[in-house]
C-alpha positions as CSV (number, residue, x, y, z in Angstrom):
1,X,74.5,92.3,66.5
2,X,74.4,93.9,63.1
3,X,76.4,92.7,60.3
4,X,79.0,94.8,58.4
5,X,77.5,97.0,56.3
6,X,79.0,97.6,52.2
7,X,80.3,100.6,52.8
8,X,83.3,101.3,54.8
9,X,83.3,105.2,55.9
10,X,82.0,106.2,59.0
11,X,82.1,109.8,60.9
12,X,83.2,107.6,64.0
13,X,84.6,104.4,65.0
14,X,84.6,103.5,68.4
15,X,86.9,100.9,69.6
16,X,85.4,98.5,72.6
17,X,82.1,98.4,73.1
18,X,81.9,98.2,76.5
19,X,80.0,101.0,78.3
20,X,81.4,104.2,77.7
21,X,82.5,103.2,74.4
22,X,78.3,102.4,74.0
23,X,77.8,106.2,75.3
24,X,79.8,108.1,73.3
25,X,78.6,105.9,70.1
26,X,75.1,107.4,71.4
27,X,75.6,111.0,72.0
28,X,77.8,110.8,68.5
29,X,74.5,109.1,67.0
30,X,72.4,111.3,68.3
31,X,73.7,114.4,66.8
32,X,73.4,112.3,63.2
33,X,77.2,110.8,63.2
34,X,77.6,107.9,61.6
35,X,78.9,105.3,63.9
36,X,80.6,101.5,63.9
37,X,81.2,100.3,67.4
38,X,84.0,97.3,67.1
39,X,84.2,94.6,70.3
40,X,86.4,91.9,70.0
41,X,84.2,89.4,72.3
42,X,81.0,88.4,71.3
43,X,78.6,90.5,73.3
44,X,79.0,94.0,74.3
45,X,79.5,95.4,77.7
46,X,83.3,95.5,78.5
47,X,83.7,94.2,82.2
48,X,79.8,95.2,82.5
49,X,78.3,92.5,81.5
50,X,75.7,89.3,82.4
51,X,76.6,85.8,80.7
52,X,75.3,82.4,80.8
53,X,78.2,80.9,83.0
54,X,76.0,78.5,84.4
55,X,72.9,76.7,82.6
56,X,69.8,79.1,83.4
57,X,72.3,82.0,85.2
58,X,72.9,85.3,84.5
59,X,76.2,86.1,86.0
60,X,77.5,89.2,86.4
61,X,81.1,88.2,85.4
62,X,82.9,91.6,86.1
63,X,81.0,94.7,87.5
64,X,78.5,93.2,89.9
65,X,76.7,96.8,91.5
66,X,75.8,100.3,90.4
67,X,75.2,103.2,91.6
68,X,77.9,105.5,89.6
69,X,76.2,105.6,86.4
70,X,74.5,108.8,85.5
71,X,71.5,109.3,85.5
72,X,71.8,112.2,83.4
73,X,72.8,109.6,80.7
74,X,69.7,107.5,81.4
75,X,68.0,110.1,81.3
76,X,69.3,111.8,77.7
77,X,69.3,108.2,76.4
78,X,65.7,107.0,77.3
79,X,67.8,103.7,79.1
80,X,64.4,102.8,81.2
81,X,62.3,102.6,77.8
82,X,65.0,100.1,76.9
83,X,64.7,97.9,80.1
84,X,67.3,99.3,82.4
85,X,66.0,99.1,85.6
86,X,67.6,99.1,89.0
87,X,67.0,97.3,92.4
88,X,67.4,98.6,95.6
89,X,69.4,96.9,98.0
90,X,68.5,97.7,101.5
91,X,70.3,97.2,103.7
92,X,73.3,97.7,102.1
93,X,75.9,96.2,103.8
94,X,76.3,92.9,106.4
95,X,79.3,92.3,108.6
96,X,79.5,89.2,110.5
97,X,81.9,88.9,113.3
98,X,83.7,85.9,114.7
99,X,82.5,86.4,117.7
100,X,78.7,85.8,116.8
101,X,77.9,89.8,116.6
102,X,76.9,91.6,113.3
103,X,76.7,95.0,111.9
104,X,74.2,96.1,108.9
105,X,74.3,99.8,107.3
106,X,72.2,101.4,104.7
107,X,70.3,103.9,103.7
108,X,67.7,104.5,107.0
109,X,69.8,106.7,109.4
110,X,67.9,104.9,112.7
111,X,68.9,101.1,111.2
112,X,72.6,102.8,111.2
113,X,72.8,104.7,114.8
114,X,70.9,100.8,116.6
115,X,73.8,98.8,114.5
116,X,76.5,101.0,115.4
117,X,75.6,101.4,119.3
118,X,75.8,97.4,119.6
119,X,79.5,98.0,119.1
120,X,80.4,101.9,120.1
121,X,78.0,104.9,121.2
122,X,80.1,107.3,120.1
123,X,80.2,105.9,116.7
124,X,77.1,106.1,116.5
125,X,77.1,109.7,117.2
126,X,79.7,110.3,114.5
127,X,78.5,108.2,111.9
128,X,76.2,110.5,110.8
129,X,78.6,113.4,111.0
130,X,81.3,111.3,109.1
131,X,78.8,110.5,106.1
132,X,78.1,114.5,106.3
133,X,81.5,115.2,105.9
134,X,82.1,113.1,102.1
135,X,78.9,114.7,101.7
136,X,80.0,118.2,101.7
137,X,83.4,116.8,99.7
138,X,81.2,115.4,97.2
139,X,79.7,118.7,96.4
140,X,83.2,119.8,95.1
141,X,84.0,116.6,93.3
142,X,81.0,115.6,91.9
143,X,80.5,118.4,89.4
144,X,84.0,117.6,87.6
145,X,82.7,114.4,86.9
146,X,81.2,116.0,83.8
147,X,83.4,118.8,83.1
148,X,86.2,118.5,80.8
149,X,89.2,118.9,82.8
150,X,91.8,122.0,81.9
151,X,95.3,122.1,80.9
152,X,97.7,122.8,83.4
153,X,100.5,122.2,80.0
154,X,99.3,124.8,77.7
155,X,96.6,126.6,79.8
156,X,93.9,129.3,77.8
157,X,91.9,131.5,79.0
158,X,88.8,128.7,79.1
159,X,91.7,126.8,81.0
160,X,92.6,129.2,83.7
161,X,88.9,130.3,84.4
162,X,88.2,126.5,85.0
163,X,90.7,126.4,87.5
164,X,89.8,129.8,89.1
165,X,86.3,128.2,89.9
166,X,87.5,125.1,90.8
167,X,89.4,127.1,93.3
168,X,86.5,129.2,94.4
169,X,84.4,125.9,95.1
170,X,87.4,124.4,97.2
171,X,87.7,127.7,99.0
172,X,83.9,127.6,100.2
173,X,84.7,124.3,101.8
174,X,86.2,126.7,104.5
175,X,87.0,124.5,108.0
176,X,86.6,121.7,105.6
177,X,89.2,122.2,102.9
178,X,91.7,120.2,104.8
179,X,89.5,117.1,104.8
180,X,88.4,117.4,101.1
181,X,92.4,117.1,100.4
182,X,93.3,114.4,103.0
183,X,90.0,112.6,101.2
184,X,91.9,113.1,98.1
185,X,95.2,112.0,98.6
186,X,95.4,110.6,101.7
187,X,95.1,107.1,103.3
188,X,91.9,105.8,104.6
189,X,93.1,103.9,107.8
190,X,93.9,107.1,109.5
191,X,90.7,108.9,108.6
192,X,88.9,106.4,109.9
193,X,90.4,105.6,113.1
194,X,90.3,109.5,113.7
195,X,86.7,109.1,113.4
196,X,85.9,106.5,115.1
197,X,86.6,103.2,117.7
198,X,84.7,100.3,117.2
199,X,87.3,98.3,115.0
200,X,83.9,96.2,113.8
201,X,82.7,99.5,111.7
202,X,86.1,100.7,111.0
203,X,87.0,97.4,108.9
204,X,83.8,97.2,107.0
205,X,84.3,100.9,106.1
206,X,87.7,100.0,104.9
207,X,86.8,97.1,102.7
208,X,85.2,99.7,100.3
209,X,88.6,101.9,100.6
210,X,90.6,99.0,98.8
211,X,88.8,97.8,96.1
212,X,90.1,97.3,93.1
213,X,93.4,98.7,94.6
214,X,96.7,96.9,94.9
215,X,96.7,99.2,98.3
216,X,96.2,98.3,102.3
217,X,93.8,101.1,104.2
218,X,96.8,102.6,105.5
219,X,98.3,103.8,102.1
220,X,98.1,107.3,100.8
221,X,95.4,107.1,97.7
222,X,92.8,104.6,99.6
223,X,91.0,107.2,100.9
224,X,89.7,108.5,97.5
225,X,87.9,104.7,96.4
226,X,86.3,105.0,100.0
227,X,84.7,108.4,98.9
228,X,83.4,106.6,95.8
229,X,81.2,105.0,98.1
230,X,78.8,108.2,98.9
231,X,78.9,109.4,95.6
232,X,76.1,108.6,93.0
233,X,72.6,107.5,93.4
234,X,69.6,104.6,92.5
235,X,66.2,106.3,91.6
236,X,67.1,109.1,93.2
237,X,68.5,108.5,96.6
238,X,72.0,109.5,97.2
239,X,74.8,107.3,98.0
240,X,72.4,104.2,97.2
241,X,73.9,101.1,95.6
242,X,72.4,99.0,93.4
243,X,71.7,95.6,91.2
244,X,71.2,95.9,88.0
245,X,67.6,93.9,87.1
246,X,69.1,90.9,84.8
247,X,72.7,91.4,85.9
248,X,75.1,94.4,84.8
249,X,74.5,93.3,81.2
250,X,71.3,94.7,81.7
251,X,72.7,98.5,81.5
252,X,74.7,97.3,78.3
253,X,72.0,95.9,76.5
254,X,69.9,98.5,77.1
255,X,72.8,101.1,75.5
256,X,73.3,98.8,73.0
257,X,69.2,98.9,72.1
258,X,69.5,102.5,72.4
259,X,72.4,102.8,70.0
260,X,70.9,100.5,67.3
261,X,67.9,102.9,67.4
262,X,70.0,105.6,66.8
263,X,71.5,104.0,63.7
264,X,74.6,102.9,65.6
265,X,76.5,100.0,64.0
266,X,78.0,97.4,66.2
267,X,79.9,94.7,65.3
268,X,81.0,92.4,67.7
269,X,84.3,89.6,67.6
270,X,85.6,92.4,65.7
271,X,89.4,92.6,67.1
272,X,91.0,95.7,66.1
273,X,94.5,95.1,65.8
274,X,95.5,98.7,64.5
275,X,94.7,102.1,64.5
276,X,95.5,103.4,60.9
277,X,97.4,106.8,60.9
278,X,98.1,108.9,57.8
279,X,99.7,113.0,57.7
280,X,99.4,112.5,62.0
281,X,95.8,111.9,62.1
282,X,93.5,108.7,62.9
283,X,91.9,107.9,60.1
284,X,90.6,104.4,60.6
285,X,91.8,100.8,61.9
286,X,92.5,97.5,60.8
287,X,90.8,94.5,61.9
288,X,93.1,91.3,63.3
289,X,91.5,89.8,60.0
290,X,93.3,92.1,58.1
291,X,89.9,94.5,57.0
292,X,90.2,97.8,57.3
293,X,87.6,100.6,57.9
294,X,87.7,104.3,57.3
295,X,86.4,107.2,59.4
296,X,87.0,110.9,59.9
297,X,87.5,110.3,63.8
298,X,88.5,107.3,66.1
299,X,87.5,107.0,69.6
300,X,89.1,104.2,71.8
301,X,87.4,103.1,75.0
302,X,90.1,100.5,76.2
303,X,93.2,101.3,78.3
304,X,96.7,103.5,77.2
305,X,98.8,100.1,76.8
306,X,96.1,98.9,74.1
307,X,95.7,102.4,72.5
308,X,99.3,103.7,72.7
309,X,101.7,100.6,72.7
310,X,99.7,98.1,70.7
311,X,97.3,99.3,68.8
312,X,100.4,102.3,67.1
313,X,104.0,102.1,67.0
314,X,105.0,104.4,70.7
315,X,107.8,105.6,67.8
316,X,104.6,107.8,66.1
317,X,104.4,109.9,69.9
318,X,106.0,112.5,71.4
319,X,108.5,110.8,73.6
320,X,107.7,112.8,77.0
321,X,103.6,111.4,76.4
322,X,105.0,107.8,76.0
323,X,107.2,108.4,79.1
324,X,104.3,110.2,81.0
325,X,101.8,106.7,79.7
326,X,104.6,104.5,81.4
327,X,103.9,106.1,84.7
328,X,100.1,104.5,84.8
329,X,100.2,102.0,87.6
330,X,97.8,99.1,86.3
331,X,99.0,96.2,89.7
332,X,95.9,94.7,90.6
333,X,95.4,92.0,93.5
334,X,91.8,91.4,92.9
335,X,90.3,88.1,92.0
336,X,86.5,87.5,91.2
337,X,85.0,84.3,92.2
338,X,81.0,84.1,90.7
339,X,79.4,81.1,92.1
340,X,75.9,78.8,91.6
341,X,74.4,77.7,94.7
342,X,71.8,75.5,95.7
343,X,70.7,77.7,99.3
344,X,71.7,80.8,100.8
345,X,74.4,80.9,103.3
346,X,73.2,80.0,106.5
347,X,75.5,82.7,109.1
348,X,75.7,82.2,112.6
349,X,75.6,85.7,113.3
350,X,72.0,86.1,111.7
351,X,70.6,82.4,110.8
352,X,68.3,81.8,107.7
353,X,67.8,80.4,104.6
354,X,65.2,82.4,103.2
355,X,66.6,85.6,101.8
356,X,66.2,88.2,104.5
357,X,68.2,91.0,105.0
358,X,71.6,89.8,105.8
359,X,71.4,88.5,102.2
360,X,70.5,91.8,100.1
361,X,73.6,94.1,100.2
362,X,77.4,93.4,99.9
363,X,78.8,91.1,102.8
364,X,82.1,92.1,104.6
365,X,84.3,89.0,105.7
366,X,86.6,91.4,107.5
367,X,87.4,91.3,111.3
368,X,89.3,94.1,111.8
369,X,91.5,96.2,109.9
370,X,95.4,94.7,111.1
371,X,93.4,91.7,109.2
372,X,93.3,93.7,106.2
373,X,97.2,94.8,106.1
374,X,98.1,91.3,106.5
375,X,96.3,90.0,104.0
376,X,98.0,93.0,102.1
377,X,101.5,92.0,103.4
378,X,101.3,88.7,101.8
379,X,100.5,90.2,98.3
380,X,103.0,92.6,98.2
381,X,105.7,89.5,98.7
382,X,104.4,88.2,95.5
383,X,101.8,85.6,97.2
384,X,98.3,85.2,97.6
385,X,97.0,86.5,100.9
386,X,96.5,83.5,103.2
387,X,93.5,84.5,104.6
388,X,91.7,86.4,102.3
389,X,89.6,90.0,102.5
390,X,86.2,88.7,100.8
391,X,83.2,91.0,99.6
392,X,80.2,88.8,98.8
393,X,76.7,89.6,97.2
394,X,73.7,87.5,96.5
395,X,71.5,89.5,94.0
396,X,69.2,86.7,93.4
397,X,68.1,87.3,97.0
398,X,66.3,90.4,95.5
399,X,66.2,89.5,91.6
400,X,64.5,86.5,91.2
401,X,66.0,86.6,86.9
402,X,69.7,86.1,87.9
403,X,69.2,82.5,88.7
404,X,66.5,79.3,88.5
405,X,64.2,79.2,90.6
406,X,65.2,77.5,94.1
407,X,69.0,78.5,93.3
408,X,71.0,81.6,94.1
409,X,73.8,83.2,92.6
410,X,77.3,84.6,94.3
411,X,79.3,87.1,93.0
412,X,82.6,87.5,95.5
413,X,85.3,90.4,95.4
414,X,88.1,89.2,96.8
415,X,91.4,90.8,97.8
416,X,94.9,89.5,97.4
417,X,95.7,88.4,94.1
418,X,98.5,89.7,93.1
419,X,98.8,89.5,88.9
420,X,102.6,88.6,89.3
421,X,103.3,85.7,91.6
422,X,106.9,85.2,93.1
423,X,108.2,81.9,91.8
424,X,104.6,80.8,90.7
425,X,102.1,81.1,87.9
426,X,98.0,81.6,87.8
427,X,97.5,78.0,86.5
428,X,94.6,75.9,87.4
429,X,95.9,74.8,91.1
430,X,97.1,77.8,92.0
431,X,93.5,79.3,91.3
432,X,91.8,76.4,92.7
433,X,93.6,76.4,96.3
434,X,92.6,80.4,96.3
435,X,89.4,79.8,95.4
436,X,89.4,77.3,98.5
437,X,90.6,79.7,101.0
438,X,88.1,82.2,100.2
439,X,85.3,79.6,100.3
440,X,87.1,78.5,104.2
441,X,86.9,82.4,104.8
442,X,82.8,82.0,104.0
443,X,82.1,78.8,105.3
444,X,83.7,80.2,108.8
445,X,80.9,82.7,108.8
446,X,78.3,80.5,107.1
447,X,78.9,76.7,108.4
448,X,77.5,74.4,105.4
449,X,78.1,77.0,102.7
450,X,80.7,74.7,100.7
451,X,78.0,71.7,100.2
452,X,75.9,74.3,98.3
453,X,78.2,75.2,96.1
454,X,77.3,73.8,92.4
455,X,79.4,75.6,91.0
456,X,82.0,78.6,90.3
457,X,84.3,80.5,88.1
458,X,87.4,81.9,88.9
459,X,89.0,84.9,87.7
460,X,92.5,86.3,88.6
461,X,93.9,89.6,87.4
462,X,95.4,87.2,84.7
463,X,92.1,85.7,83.5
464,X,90.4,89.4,83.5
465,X,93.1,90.9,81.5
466,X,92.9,87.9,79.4
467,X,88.6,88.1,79.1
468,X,88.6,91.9,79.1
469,X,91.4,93.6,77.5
470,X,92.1,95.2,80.9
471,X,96.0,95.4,81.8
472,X,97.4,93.8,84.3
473,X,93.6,93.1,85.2
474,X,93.1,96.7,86.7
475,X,89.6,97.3,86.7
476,X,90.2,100.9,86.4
477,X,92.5,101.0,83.2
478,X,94.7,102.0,85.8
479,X,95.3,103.8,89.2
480,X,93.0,106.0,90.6
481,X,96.3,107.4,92.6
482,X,96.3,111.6,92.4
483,X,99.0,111.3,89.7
484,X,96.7,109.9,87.5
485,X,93.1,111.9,88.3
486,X,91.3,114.7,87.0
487,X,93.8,116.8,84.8
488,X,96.4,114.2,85.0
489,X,94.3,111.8,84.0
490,X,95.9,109.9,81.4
491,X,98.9,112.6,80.9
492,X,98.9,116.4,81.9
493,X,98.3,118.0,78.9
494,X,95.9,115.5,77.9
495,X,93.1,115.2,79.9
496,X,90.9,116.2,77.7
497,X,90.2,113.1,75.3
498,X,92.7,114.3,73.0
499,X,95.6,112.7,72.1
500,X,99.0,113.5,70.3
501,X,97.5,112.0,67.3
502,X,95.2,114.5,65.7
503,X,91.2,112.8,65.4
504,X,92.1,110.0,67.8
505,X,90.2,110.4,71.0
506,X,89.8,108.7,74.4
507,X,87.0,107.4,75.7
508,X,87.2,105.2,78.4
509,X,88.0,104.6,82.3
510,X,91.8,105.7,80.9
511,X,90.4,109.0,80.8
512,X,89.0,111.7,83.5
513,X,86.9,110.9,85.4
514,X,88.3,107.2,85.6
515,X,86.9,103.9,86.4
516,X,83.7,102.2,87.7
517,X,80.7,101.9,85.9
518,X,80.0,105.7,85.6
519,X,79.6,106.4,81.6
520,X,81.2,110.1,82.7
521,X,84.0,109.5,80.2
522,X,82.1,108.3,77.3
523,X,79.4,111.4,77.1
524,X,82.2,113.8,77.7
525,X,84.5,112.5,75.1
526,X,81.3,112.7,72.8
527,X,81.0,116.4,73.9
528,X,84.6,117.0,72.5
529,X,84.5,115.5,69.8
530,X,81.3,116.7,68.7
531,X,83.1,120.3,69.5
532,X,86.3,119.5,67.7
533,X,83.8,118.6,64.7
């Protein structure tokens, strides 16, 4: 990246340059702000990112699909003319059952009602019906994604208004309101066995509910990450996921292209260690070096524990925010397992080696939902779950860039690691022998999958807090639980990229609309800033 420049004044320092920190540097840029952007690793991206970890691979180490990301921020940013491109997956999900059957869902509404009917008619009558449903939510929720949330604390008149229409919107839901609120705080277990039987679709629905969470299906919260997974789009289509072309980094390296066009600074292994406060407002940081760097505004893209607790002295806050930041919930249980191999799994359920369908979306390891809550049960005893819930995807089976040629590349999701282990630490054999019982889970599904492993990398909540900055390895920078959402979201009061110190902003996952790779934080702490300017 660019190296430091003489002077030492900027209208904005951004701190972390992972994703939304790389928005709001651009939206700031664009309206002729002057702009550093500090990462401590070596590369930009955050947890969106593609590496090297394996001669000739490019891994996507953290965030592995998209389909959150806005495309009114490709758009405004020109992110195609910088090499951001996205690859459909279709379909977009495989389930493989023990018992030799298989389930695929996607995007072609025939594909889903001749999968579903091999297990349940009337599922396949209400799958349809069910995806209408989050639809009709979606229209609700989706337009807050951009929209600056109001204060319940200290409400104006721009304050009430915003919740008068928020109202209205919720009101036309009519016979649907009570579903839009169950999808918002409830649990997804009972949703989903209200809708339907077939425990086959039921557990690959619920896999999407938990991920990321420290949460079983059948806790209240759950339901909201399984809306997640009808909201957004790829070129277009609705509800589509996606691969990035190159590996998440591709997104990142295209903001980061875009940003150095627009005069954006970025200097990376650039650890801030403080944010430098005089007369109550930010007015620069200091490097871990000990340099420090001037600016009329500071904008921090990591989470409230970094910003808030380590980054200033908690003593320099009102003491109800501090006590409000200690309620954020930042347990994670998920580990992330990328791996080289030298074929594609080979499943029983659907054989072949060439990449055909069962290879191009996520794969659900998941019999049935009681499996789920077990696995759950074992990580909320302090211990790895014995028999692991594992998410798998294969994006060299559609991007031939990801990996050399005649090798493929695995990225696995896989759910219970708990960040605090009872009577045990995340050293090398603990990760290991959980690493081997998710590799068992595959190679029950795919016989001869261990011999082609080459090779893998395994990261447990510890090692992603550790890589990432993210606390307690919460890819969210915290829960996504009501508590914490929308004008909650990171304090009430404060939901709208403010903070208690005067010029400090947020703008990260911390922030509303929260977590996944969305870039709804960054452009709409830009937007307040810019207005506060």
């Amino acid at each position: 990246m660019t190296a430091p420049a003489a002077t030492r004044t900027y209208d904005a320092i951004v701190i972390g340059g992972g994703h939304n920190g790389l928005v709001t540097a651009c939206y700031l840029a664009r309206a002729k702000w002057k702009v550093l952007v500090l990462e401590r690793r070596y590369i930009v991206g955050g947890a969106c990112v593609s590496e090297e970890t394996f001669p000739g691979y490019k891994v996507s180490t953290a965030a592995y699909v998209n389909s959150l990301f806005r495309p009114e921020i490709v758009r405004d940013l020109r992110l195609r003319d910088y090499g951001f491109e996205l690859i459909e997956r279709n379909p977009s999900s495989f389930s493989p059952f023990p018992d030799g059957r298989y389930l695929m869902l996607g995007a072609d509404e025939a594909l889903n009602r001749r999968e579903i009917a091999k297990f349940s008619a009337r599922d396949a009558e209400n799958y349809p019906k069910y995806v209408e449903m989050l639809e009709r939510v979606a229209t609700v929720i989706e337009p807050t994604l951009l929209q600056t949330p109001p204060n319940p604390v200290r409400p104006g008149i721009g304050d009430l208004l915003a919740l008068g229409r928020l109202g209205l919107a919720v009101k036309g839901l009519d016979g649907s309101m009570g579903e839009a609120i169950e999808i918002l705080t409830g649990a997804a277990r009972p949703i989903l066995d209200r809708w339907f039987e077939s425990e086959q679709l039921k557990a690959t629905l619920a896999t999407d509910a938990i991920i990321g969470a420290f949460a079983s299906p059948s806790m209240p919260g759950t339901a909201y990450v399984l809306f997640h997974h009808v909201m957004g789009e790829t070129n277009g289509a609705r509800g589509v996921w996606s691969y990035v072309k190159g590996g998440m980094g591709g997104l990142t390296q295209a903001l980061a292209r875009a940003a150095s066009d627009l005069g954006v600074e970025i200097r990376t292994e650039a650890e801030v260690s403080r944010i430098v406060v005089e007369n109550g407002a930010a007015v620069g940081v200091a490097l871990a070096g000990g340099e420090e760097l001037r600016a009329r505004t500071v904008a921090s893209g990591v989470d409230c524990r970094l910003t808030f607790e380590t980054f200033l002295d908690p003593a320099q806050l009102p003491a109800e925010f501090v006590s409000e930041l200690r309620r954020i919930d930042y347990a994670s249980a998920s580990a992330k397992i990328n791996v080289a191999l030298s074929a594609l799994p080979n499943f029983t359920a659907c054989p072949g080696t060439e990449a055909g369908p069962q290879h191009r979306g996520t794969i659900h390891l998941c019999p049935d939902q009681d499996y789920i809550e077990r696995g759950y049960d074992d990580a909320k005893y302090g211990r790895p779950s014995v028999n692991p819930i594992v998410e798998c995807t294969i994006p060299s089976a559609v991007d031939s860039t990801v990996a050399p040629p005649g090798r493929h590349l695995m990225s696995m999701f896989c759910q219970y690691a708990p960040y605090h282990l009872k009577g045990a630490s995340w050293d090398d054999a603990a990760k290991s022998a959980f690493a081997d019982r998710c590799f068992d889970v595959v190679e029950e599904y795919a016989p001869g999958f261990k011999a082609s492993v080459l090779d893998r990398q395994v990261l447990t909540p510890v090692d992603i807090e550790a890589t990432f900055g993210l606390t307690g390895g919460n890819i969210f920078q915290g829960s996504m639980s009501l508590n914490k959402l929308f004008m909650f979201r990171p304090a009430p009061g404060y939901a709208n990229y403010r903070t208690p110190v005067k010029q400090l902003f947020l703008c990260g996952s911390a922030a509303h609309p929260g977590g996944g790779v969305m870039g709804a934080p960054g452009m709409n702490a830009a937007r307040e800033m810019l207005r506060a300017r």
